[in-house]
DOKOLDO-154061 format. One line per 4 residues: number of its first residue (from 1); their letters; for each residue x, y, z of C-alpha. Coordinates in steps of 0.05 Angstrom, whole numbers. Example, Ala and Ser with C-alpha at 12.3 -4.5 7.8 and 13.67 -1.06 7.14 Angstrom:
BEGIN
1	as	246:-90:156 | 273:-21:143 .
END
This chain:
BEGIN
1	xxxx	-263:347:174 | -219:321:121 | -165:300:172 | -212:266:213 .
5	xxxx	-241:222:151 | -169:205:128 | -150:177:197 | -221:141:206 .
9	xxxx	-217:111:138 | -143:91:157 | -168:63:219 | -218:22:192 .
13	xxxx	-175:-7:141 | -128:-25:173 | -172:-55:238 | -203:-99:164 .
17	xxxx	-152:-114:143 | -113:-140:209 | -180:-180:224 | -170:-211:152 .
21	xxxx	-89:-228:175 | -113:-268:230 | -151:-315:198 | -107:-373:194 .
25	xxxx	-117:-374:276 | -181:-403:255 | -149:-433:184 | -98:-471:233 .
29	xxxx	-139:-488:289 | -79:-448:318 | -109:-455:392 | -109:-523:394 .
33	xxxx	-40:-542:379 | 30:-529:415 | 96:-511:376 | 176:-509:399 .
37	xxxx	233:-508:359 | 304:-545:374 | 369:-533:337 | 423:-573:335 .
41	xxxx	497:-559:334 | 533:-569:275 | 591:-605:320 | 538:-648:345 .
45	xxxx	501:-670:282 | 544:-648:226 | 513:-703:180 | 449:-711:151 .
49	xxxx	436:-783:183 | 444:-756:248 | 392:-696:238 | 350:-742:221 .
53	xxxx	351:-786:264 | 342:-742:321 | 287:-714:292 | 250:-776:266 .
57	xxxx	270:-802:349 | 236:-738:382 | 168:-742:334 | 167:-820:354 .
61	xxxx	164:-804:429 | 115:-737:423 | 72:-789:377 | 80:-853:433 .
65	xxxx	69:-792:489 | -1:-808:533 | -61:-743:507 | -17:-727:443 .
69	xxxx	-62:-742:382 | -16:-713:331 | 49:-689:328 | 87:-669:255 .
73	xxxx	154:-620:243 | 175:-572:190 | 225:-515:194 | 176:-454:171 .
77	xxxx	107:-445:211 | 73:-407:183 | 77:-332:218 | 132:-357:251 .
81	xxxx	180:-305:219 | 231:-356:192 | 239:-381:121 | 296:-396:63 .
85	xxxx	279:-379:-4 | 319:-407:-63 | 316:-402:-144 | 279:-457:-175 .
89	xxxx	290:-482:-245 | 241:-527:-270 | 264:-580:-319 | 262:-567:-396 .
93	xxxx	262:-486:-372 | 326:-476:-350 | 325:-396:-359 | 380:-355:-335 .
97	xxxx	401:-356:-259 | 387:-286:-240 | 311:-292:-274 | 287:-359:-247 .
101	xxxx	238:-354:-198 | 251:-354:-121 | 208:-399:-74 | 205:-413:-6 .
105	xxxx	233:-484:15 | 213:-523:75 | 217:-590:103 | 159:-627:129 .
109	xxxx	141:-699:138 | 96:-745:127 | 41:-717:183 | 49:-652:170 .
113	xxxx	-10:-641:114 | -68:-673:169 | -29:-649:232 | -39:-571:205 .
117	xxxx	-85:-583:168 | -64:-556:99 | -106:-599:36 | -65:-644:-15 .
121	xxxx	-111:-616:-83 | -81:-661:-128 | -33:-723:-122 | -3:-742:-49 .
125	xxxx	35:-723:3 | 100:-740:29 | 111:-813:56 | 153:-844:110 .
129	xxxx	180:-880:48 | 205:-818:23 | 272:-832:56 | 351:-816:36 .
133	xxxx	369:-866:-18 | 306:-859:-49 | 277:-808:-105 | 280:-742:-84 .
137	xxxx	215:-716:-84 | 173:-661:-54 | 100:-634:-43 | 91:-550:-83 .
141	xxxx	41:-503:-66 | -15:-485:-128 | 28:-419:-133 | 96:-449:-146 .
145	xxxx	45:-500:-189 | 30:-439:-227 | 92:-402:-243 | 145:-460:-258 .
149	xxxx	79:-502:-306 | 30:-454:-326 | -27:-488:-359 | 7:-558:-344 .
153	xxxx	-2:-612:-294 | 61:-615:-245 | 58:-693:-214 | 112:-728:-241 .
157	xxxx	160:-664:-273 | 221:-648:-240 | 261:-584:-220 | 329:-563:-177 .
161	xxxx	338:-508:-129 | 389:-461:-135 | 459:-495:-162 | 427:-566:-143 .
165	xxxx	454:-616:-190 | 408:-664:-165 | 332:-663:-201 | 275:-668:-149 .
169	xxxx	210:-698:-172 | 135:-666:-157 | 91:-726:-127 | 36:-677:-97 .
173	xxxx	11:-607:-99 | -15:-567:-39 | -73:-516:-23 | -32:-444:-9 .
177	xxxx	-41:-400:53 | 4:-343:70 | 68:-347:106 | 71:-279:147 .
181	xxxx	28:-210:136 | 86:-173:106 | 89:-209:44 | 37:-206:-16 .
185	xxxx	-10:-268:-11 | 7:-340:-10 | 84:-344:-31 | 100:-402:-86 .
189	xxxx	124:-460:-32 | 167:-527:-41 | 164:-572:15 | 218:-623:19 .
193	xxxx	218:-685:63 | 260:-675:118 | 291:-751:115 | 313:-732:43 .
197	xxxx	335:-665:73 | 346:-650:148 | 358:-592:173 | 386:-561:230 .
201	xxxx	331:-522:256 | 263:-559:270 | 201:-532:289 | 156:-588:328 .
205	xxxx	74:-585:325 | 35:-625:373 | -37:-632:378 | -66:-657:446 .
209	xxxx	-129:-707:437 | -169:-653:486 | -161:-596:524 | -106:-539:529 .
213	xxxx	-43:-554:490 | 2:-520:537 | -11:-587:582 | 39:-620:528 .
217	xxxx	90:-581:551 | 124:-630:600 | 112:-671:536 | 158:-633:493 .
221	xxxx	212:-624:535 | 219:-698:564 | 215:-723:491 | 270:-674:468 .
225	xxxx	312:-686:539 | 300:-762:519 | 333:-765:449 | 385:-711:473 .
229	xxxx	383:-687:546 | 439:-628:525 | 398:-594:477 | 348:-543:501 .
233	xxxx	271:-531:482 | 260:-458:461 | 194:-427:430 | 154:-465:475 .
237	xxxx	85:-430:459 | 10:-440:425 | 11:-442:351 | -42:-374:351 .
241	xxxx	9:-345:405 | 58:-351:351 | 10:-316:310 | -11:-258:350 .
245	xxxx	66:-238:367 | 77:-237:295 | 5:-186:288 | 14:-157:345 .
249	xxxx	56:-90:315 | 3:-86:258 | -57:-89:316 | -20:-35:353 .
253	xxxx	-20:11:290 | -90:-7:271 | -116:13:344 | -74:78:347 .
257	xxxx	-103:92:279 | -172:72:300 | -168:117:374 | -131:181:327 .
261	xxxx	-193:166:279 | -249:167:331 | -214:236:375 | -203:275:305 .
265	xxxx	-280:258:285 | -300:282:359 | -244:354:361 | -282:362:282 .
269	xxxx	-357:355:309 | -343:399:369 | -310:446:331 | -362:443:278 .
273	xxxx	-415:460:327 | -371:521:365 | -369:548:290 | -450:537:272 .
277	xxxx	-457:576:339 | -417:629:329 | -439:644:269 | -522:633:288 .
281	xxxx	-509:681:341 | -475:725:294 | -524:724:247 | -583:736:308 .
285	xxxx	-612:804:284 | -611:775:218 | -654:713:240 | -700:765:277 .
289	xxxx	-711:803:209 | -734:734:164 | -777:719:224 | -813:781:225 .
293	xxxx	-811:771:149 | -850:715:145 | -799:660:147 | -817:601:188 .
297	xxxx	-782:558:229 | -762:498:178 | -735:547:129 | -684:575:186 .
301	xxxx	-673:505:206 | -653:479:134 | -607:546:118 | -565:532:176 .
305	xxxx	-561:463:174 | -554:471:96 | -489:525:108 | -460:466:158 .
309	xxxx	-473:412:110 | -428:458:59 | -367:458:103 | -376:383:120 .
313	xxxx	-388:359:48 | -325:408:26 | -278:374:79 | -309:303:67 .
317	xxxx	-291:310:-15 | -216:339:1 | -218:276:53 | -242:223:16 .
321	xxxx	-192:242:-39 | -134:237:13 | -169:172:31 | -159:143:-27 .
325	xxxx	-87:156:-30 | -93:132:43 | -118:70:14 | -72:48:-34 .
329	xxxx	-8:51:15 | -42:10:64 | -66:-36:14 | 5:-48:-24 .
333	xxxx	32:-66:53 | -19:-108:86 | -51:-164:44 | -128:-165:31 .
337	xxxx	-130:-95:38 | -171:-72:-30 | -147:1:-53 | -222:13:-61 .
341	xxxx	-255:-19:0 | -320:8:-4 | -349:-4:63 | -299:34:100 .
345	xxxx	-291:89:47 | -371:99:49 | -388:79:118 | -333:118:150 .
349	xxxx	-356:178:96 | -422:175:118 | -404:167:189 | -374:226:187 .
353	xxxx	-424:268:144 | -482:243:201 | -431:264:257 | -426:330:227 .
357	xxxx	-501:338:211 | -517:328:283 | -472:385:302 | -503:435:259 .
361	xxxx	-569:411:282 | -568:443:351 | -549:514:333 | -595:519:262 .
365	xxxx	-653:490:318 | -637:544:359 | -635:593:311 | -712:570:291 .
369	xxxx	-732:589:360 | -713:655:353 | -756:707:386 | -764:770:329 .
373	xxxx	-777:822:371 | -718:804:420 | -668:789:359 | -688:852:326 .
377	xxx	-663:891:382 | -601:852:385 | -532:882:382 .
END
């Protein structure tokens, strides 16, 4: 009994809490939009102009493309599985190097914020405008607003990544949403513009004006094979297809938990019920005696189901307590989790506690029906 609650609460939790994970499908409008990354070699576009001007080249064709109704870049989709974190120093806080705070750093361009969608809360977004030669500026997330000015407003202050000499200036801040399920929430988040900084590695978004985004695929590659006919297309997939792989080992471990959950509940009740029967057949003279006694029928009934509904509550306590612990690992891995979810600690308790009611019920009804005068000369 107290194994089988400890696996259905795990179950449940974890079947919660991977429904939770996928919510930036629906966040994303993740269906409805195609993704593919590129890289280019370092012989080919060693410099910074020429990264960007491949990439700027290859949006400007996916953008000009017939049924394309937006297309944007960055180098970190979310749940994509690929990120580069850095220290940030914010200026006037310089702080030592090994205690500033690290954030994640992308690139994005001017599109990217409506082509997503993720919300500008407070000043803008990047601009075509925001080009190399100009001031370096870049779009944070509310968490990065958070830890580098806490209890200030960050348009218009500056800070430097890692040994940077160069200051970069805040012009907008950014709604957050999480980046993958293994890490703790929304991650603090710069996002650089990729004419300022280019990189090597570009992820592509397109969004078709109807239909199934896959149809862009032709799309993608001929506007790729246009700008550079050498360089191949990889990662060609749906944006919630990029999602789901990156679930998908968290959704196998929530359905084997779920399955182990449901079987251990079902070997508990049946072996709850073989128990309440041996022990009502046991206990048959005994029956015979109370009925020739004077007992009636209900007060058979409620002793045997009240003996059963001993064992269960013992097993469901030494469960739920195992639960708990149960609980908290699950919810220190997999955000949104709570330690103390009450709907699957109670509903899977009392799940279990009706389960395990119901096998009592048969035997302690059989038991009622006992015939004194046969049971009496039971041996």
């Amino acid at each position: 009994v107290a194994l089988s609650l400890i696996l259905l609460v795990g179950g449940v939790l974890i079947t919660r809490g991977t429904a939770a994970l996928a919510e930036p499908v629906a966040r994303f409008d993740a269906s409805r939009a195609l993704t593919f990354q590129v890289s280019l070699p370092r012989d080919q576009y060693g410099t910074a102009v020429a990264r960007e001007q491949f990439t700027t080249k290859v949006l400007d064709a996916l953008r000009q493309a017939p049924g394309v109704a937006a297309a944007t870049m960055t180098t970190n989709l979310p749940y994509s599985d690929n990120w580069w974190s850095a220290s940030a120093e914010a200026e006037g806080f310089p702080g030592r190097k090994g205690e500033r705070p690290v954030v994640h750093v992308q690139r994005a361009d001017e599109a990217f914020w409506k082509a997503m969608p993720v919300e500008i809360r407070a000043g803008r977004s990047l601009a075509a405008s925001d080009a190399a030669g100009a001031q370096r500026v870049a779009v944070i997330n509310e968490r990065m607003a958070r830890m580098l000015y806490a209890g200030g407003d960050p348009v218009g202050r500056r800070f430097r990544l890692d040994d940077d000499r160069e200051w970069t200036t805040v012009v907008g801040i950014a709604a957050d949403y999480a980046h993958s399920w293994v890490q703790r929430g929304p991650q603090p988040t710069v996002f650089l513009a990729y004419r300022q900084s280019p990189a090597a590695t570009v992820s592509f978004l397109v969004r078709p004006q109807s239909g199934d985004p896959l149809k862009l695929a032709p799309v993608a590659r001929q506007s790729v094979a246009a700008t550079d006919a050498r360089l191949p297309v990889y990662e060609l997939k749906r944006f919630d297809k990029v999602i789901n792989d990156n679930l998908v080992g968290i959704w196998y471990v929530a359905g084997f938990l779920g399955v182990a959950g449901l079987m251990s509940l079902v070997l508990a009740v049946t072996g709850l019920y073989s128990l309440m029967s041996f022990l009502v057949t046991e206990r048959t003279r005994e029956m015979g005696i109370r009925m020739a006694l004077g007992a009636e029928a209900g007060s058979l009934l409620r002793l045997v189901v009240g003996e059963g509904g001993r064992l269960i509550a013992l097993g469901a306590a030494i469960g739920l307590v195992g639960s708990l612990g149960l609980a908290r690992l699950v919810s220190s891995l997999i955000f949104g989790v709570s330690a103390y979810d009450a709907v699957s600690l109670v509903g899977s308790t009392v799940a279990l506690l009706a389960a395990g009611l119901m096998a009592c019920w048969g035997p302690a009804r059989r038991a009622s029906q006992v015939d004194p005068t046969i049971a009496l000369r039971y041996e």
